[in-house]
C-alpha positions in Angstrom: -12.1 15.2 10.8 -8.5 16.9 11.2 -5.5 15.9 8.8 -4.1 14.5 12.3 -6.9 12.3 12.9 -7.1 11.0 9.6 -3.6 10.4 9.4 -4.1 7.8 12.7 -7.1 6.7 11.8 -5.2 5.6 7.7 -2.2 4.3 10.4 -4.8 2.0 12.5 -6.5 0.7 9.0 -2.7 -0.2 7.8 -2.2 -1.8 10.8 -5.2 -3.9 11.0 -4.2 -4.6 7.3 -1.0 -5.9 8.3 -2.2 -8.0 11.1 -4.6 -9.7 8.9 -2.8 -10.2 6.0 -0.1 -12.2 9.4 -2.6 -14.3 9.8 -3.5 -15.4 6.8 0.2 -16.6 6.3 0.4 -18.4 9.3 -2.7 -20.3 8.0 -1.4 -24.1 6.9 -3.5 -23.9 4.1 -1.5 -21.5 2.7 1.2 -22.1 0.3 4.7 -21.6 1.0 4.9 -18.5 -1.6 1.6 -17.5 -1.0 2.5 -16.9 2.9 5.9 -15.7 2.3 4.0 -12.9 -0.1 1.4 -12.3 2.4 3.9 -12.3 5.6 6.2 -9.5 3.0 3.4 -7.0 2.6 2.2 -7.5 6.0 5.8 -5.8 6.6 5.6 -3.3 4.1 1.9 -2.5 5.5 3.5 -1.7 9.3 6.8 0.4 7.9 3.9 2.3 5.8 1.7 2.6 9.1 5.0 4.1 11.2 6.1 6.7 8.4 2.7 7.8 8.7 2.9 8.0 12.8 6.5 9.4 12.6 4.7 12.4 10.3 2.2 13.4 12.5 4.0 13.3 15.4 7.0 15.4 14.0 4.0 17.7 12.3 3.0 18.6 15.5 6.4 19.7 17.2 6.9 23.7 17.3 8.5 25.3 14.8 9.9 28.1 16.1 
């Protein structure tokens, strides 16, 4: 596995992370807190996912 591909694949896993962790807020059976916790890291989770996209794309430009 390349340091590119593993760099997309750790951007996917964030993502799913993020997307999971959005649901679970949206659940009513969560508590307010809880959610707004949840719904917060779920943020921090997709801003971690881009840096890591943002990297590997600016990685691979030339450098000459």
């Amino acid at each position: 596995m390349t340091a590119s591909s593993r760099s997309r694949r750790i951007a996917d896993l964030l993502l799913q992370h993020a997307r999971d962790l959005e649901q679970q807020a949206a659940s009513e059976a969560v508590p307010g807190p809880l959610a707004d916790r949840l719904a917060r890291r779920a943020g921090q989770l997709r801003a971690l996912s881009d840096r890591h996209a943002h990297e590997r794309i600016r990685t691979q430009e030339p450098t000459s």
